[in-house]
BALOBA-1460 file (C-alpha; in Angstrom, 3 decimals):
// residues 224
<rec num="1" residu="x" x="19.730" y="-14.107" z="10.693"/>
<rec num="2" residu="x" x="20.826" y="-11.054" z="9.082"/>
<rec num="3" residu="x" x="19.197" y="-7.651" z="10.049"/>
<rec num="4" residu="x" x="16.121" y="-7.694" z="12.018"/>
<rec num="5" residu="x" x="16.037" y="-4.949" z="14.004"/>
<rec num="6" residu="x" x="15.524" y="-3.144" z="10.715"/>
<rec num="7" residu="x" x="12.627" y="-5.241" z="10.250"/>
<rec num="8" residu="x" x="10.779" y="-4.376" z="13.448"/>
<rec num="9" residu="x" x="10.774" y="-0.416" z="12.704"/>
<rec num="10" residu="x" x="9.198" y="-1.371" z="9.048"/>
<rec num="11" residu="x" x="6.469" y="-3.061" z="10.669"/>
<rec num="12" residu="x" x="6.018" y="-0.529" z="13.048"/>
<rec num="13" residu="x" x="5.768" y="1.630" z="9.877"/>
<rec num="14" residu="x" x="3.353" y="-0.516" z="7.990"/>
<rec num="15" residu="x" x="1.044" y="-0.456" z="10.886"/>
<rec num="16" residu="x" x="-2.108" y="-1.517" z="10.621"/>
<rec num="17" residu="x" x="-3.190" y="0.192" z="7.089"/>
<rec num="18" residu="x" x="-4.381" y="3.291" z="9.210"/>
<rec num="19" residu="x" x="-3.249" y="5.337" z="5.939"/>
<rec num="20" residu="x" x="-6.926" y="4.514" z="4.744"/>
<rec num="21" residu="x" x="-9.242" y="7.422" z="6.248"/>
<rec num="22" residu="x" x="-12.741" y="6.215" z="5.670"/>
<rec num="23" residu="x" x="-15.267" y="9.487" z="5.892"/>
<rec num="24" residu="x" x="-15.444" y="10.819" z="9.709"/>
<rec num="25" residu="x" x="-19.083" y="10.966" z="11.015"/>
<rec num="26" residu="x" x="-18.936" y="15.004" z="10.631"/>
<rec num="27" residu="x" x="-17.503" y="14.709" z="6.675"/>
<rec num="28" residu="x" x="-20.300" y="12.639" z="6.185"/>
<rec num="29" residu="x" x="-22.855" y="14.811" z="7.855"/>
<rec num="30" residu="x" x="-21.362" y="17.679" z="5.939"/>
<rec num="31" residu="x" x="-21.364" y="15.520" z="2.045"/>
<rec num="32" residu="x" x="-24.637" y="16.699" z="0.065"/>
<rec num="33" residu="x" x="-25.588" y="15.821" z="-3.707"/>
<rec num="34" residu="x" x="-23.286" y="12.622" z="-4.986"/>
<rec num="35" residu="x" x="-21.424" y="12.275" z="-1.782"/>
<rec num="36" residu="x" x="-24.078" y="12.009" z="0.501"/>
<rec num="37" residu="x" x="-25.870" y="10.283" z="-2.025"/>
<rec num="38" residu="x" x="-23.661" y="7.496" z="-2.368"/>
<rec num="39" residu="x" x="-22.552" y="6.982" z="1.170"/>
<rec num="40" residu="x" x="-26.362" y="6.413" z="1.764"/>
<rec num="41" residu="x" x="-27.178" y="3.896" z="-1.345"/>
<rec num="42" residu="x" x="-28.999" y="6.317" z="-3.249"/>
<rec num="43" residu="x" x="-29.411" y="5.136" z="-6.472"/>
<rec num="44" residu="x" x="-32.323" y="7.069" z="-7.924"/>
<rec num="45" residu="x" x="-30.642" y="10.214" z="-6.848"/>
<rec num="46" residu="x" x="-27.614" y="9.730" z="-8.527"/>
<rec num="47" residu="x" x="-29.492" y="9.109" z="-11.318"/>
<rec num="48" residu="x" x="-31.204" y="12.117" z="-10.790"/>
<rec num="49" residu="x" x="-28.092" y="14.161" z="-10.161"/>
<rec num="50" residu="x" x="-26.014" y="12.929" z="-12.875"/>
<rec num="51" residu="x" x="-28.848" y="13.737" z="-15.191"/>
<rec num="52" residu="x" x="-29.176" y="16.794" z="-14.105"/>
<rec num="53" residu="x" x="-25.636" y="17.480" z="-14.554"/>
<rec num="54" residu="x" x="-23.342" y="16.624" z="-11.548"/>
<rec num="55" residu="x" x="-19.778" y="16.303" z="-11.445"/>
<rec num="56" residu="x" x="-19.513" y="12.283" z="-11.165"/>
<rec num="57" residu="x" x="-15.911" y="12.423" z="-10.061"/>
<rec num="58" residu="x" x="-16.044" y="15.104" z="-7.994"/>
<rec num="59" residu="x" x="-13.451" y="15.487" z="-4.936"/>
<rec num="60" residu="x" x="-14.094" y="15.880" z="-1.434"/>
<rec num="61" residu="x" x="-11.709" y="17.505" z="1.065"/>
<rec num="62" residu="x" x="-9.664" y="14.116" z="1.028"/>
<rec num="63" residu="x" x="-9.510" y="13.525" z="-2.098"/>
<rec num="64" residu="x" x="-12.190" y="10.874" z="-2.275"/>
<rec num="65" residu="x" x="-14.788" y="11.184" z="-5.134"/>
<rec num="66" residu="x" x="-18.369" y="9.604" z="-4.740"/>
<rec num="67" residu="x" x="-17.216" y="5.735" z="-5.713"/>
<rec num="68" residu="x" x="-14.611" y="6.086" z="-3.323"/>
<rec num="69" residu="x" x="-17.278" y="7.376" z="-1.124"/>
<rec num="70" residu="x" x="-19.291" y="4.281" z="-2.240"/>
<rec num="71" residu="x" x="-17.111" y="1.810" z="-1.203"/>
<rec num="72" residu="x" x="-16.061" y="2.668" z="2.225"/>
<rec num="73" residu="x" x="-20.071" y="2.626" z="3.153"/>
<rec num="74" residu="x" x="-20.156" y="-0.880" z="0.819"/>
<rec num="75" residu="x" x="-22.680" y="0.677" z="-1.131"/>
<rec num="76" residu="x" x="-22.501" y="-1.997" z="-4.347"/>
<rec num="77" residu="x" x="-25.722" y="-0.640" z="-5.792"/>
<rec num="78" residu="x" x="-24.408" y="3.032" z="-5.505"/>
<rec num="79" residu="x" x="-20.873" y="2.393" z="-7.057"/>
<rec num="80" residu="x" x="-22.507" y="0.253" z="-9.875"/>
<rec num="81" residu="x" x="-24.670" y="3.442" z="-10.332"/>
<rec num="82" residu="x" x="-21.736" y="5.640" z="-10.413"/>
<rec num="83" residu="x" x="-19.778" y="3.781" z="-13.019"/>
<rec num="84" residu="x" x="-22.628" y="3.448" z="-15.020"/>
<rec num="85" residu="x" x="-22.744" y="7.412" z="-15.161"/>
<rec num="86" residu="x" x="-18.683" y="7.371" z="-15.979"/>
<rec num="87" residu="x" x="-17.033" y="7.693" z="-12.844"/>
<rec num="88" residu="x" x="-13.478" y="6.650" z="-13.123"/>
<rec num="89" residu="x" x="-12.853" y="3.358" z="-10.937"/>
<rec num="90" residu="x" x="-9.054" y="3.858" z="-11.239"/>
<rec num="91" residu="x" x="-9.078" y="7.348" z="-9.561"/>
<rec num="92" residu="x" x="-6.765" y="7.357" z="-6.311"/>
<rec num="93" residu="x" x="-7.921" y="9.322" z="-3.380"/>
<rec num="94" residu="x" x="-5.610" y="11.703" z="-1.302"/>
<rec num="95" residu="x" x="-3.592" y="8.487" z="0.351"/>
<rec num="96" residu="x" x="-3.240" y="7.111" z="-3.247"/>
<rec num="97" residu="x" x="-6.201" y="4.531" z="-2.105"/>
<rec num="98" residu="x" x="-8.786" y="3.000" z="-5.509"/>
<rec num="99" residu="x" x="-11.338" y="1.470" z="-4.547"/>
<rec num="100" residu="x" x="-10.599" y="-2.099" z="-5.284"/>
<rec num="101" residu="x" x="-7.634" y="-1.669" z="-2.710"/>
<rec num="102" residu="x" x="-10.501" y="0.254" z="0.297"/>
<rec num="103" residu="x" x="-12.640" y="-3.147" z="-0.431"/>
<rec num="104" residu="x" x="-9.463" y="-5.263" z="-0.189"/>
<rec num="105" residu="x" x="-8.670" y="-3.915" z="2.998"/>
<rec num="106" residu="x" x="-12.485" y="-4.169" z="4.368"/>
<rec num="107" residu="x" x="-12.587" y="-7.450" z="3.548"/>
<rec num="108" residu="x" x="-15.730" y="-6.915" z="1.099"/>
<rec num="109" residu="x" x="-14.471" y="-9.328" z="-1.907"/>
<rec num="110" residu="x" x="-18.305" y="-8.636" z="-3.481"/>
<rec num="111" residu="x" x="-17.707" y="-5.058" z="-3.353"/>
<rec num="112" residu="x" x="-14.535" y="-5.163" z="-4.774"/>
<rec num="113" residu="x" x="-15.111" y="-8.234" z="-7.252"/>
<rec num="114" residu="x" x="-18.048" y="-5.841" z="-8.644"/>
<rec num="115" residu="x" x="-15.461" y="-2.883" z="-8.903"/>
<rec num="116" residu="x" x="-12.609" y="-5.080" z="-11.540"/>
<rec num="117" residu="x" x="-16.208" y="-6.111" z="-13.316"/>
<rec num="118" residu="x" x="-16.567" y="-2.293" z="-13.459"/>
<rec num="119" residu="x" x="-13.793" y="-1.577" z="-14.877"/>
<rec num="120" residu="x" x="-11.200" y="-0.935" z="-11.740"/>
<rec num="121" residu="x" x="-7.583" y="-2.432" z="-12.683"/>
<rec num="122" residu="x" x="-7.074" y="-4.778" z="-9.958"/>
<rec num="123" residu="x" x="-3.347" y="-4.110" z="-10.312"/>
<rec num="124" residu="x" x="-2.938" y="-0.454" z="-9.741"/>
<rec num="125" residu="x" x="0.188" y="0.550" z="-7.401"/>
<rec num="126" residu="x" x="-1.706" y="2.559" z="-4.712"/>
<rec num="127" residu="x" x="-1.169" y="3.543" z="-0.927"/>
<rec num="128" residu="x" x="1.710" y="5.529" z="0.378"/>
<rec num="129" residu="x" x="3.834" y="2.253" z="0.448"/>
<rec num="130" residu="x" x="3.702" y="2.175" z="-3.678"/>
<rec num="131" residu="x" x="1.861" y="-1.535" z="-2.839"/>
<rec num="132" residu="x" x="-1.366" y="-3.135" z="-4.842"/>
<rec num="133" residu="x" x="-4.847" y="-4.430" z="-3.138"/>
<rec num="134" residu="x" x="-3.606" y="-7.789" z="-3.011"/>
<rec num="135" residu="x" x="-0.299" y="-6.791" z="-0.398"/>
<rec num="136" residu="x" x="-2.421" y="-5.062" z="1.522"/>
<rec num="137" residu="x" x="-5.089" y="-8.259" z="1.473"/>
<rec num="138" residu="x" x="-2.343" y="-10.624" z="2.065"/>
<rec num="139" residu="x" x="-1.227" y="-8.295" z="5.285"/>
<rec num="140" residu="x" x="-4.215" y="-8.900" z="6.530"/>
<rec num="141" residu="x" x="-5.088" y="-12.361" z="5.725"/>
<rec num="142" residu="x" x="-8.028" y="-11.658" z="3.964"/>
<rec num="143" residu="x" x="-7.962" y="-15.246" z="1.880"/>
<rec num="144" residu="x" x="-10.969" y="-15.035" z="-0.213"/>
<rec num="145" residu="x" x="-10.330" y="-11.430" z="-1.278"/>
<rec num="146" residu="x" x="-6.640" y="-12.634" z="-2.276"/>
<rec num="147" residu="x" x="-7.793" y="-15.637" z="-4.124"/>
<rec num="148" residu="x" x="-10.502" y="-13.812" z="-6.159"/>
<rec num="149" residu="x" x="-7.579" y="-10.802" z="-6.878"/>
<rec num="150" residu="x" x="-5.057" y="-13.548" z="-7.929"/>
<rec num="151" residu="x" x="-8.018" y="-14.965" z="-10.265"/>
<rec num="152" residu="x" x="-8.772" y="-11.357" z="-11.270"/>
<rec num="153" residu="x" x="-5.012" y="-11.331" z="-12.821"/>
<rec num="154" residu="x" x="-3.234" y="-9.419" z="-9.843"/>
<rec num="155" residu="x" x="0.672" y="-9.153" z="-9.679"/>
<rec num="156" residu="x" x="1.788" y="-11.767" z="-7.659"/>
<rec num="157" residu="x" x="5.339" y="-10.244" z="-6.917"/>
<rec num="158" residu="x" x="5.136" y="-6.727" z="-6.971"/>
<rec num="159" residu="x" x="7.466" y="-5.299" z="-4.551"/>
<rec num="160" residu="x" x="6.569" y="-2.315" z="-2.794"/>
<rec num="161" residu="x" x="8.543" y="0.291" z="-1.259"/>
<rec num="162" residu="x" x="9.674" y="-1.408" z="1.887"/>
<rec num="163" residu="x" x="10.242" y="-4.179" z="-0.277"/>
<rec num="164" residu="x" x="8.206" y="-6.424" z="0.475"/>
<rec num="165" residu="x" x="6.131" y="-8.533" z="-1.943"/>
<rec num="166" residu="x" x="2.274" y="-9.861" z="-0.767"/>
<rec num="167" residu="x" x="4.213" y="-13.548" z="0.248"/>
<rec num="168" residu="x" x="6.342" y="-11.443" z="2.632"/>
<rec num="169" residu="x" x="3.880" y="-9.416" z="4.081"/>
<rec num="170" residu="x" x="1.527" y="-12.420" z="4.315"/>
<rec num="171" residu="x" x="4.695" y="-13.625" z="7.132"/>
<rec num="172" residu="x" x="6.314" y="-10.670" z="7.715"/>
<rec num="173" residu="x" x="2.796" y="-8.745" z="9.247"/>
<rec num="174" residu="x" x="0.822" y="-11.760" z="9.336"/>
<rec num="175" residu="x" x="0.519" y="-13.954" z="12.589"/>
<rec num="176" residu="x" x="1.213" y="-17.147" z="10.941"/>
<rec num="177" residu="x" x="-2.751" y="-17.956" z="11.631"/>
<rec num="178" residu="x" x="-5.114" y="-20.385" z="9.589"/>
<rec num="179" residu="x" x="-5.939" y="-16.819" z="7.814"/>
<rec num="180" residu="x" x="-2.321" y="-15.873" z="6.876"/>
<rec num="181" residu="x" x="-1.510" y="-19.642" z="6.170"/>
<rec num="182" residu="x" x="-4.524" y="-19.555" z="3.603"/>
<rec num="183" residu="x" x="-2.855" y="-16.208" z="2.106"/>
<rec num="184" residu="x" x="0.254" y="-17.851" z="1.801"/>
<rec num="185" residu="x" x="-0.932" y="-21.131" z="0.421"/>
<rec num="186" residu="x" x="-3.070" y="-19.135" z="-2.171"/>
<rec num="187" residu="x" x="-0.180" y="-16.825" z="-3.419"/>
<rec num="188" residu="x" x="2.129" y="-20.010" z="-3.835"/>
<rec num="189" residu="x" x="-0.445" y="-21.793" z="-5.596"/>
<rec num="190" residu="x" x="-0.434" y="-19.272" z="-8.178"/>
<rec num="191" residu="x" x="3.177" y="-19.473" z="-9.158"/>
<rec num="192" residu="x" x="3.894" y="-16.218" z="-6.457"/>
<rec num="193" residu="x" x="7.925" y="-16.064" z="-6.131"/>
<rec num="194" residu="x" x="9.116" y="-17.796" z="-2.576"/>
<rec num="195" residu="x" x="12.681" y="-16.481" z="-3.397"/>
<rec num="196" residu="x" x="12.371" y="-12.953" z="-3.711"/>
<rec num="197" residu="x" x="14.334" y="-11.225" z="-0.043"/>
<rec num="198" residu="x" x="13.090" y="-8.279" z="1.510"/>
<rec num="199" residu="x" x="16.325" y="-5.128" z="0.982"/>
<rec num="200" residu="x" x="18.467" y="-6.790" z="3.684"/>
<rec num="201" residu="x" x="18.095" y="-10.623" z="1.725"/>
<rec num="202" residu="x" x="15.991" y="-11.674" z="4.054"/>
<rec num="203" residu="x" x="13.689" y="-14.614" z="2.391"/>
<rec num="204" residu="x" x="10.500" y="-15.006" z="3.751"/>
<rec num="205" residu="x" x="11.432" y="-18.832" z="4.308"/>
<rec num="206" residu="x" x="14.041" y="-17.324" z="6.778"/>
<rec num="207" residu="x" x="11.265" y="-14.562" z="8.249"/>
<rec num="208" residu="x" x="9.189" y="-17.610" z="8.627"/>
<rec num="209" residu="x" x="11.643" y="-19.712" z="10.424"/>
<rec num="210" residu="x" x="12.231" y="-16.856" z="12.900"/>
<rec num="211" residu="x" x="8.752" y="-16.267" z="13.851"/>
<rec num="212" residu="x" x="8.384" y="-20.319" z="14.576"/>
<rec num="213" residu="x" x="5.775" y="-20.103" z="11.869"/>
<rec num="214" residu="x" x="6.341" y="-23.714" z="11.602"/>
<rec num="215" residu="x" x="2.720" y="-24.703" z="8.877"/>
<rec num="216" residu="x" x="4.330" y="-21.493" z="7.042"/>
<rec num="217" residu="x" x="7.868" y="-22.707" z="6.651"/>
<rec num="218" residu="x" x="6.749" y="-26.144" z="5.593"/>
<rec num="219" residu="x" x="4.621" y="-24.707" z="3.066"/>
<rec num="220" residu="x" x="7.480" y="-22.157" z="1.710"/>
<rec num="221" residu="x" x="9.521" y="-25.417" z="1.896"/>
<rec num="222" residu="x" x="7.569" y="-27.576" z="-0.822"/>
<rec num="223" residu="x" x="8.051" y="-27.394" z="-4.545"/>
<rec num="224" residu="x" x="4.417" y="-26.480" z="-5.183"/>
């Protein structure tokens, strides 16, 4: 097997997605108008607000603007609320983070399938690895939210910057599970690429094999 080793400091530096900072309990006690409205559910004061003339994309200390703000409390009423008033659904917060990608990651595919009917491009390159929502879903073999990205028309092979695409994160970081198996069987359903290597031409057929993900290297095996 070529080089591994290498492998084993890029997970280290994948992590868990701990680049996602959800508001601390003192930002939050700090937020007032949109913020705090928002992170509460608010949605007759953000009416009220907006009329009155707030700044709907407004920025907090991290970068995170009241949708953002939205979806880490899963506040679907709130974000629908915001977008209604014009918020921008695309906007990235300080870790490059939308919030189709901060609903991918929370596993909240109703929150986030609400967000692409909103208007947020389920294919933007965000987080500090240059990735998309549906890497970071496959990481974490969050099945539904992949399937309902791959049926919202999300790049099946985009490679990020450790190059990796969501099939090799789904082995690489996954724990070759019922969950990541689902992931897997999902991308390759959808015509995701089984070939593409990871820098060192590593396939994830051959991560597979190493790990003794044995359901994952059959299915990488098949045809279709």
């Amino acid at each position: 097997m070529r080089n591994l080793p290498l492998i084993a400091i890029l997970i280290g530096l994948a992590g868990p997605l701990s680049a996602q900072t959800a508001p601390s309990p003192s930002e939050v006690a700090a937020y007032d108008g949109l913020f705090r409205a928002a992170h509460e559910g608010d949605v007759a004061e953000i009416k009220r607000l907006v009329a009155e003339g707030a700044e709907v994309d407004a920025r907090d200390a991290k970068g995170r603007t009241p949708a953002h703000v939205a979806a880490f409390a899963s506040e679907d009423r709130a974000l629908r609320a915001l977008a209604e008033a014009g918020a921008d659904l695309n906007a990235l917060e300080h870790r490059a983070y939308d919030v189709v990608t901060i609903a991918a990651v929370a596993d909240d595919p109703e929150l986030m399938s609400l967000a692409i009917e909103l208007g947020n491009d389920p294919g933007l390159v965000t987080s500090p690895y240059l990735g998309t929502a549906l890497i970071a879903a496959a990481h974490l073999g969050h099945a539904e939210v992949v399937r309902c990205l791959i049926d919202a028309g999300a790049p099946l092979d985009h490679i990020n910057n450790l190059h990796w695409t969501a099939v090799m994160e789904a082995v690489v970081l996954g724990n070759g599970g019922p969950d990541h198996q689902a992931v897997l069987d999902a991308l390759l359903s959808a015509g995701a690429d089984r070939s593409l290597a990871d820098r060192d031409g590593v396939t994830p057929l051959e991560h597979a094999e190493a790990r003794g993900f044995a359901e994952m290297v059959e299915r990488l095996r098949r045809e279709n």
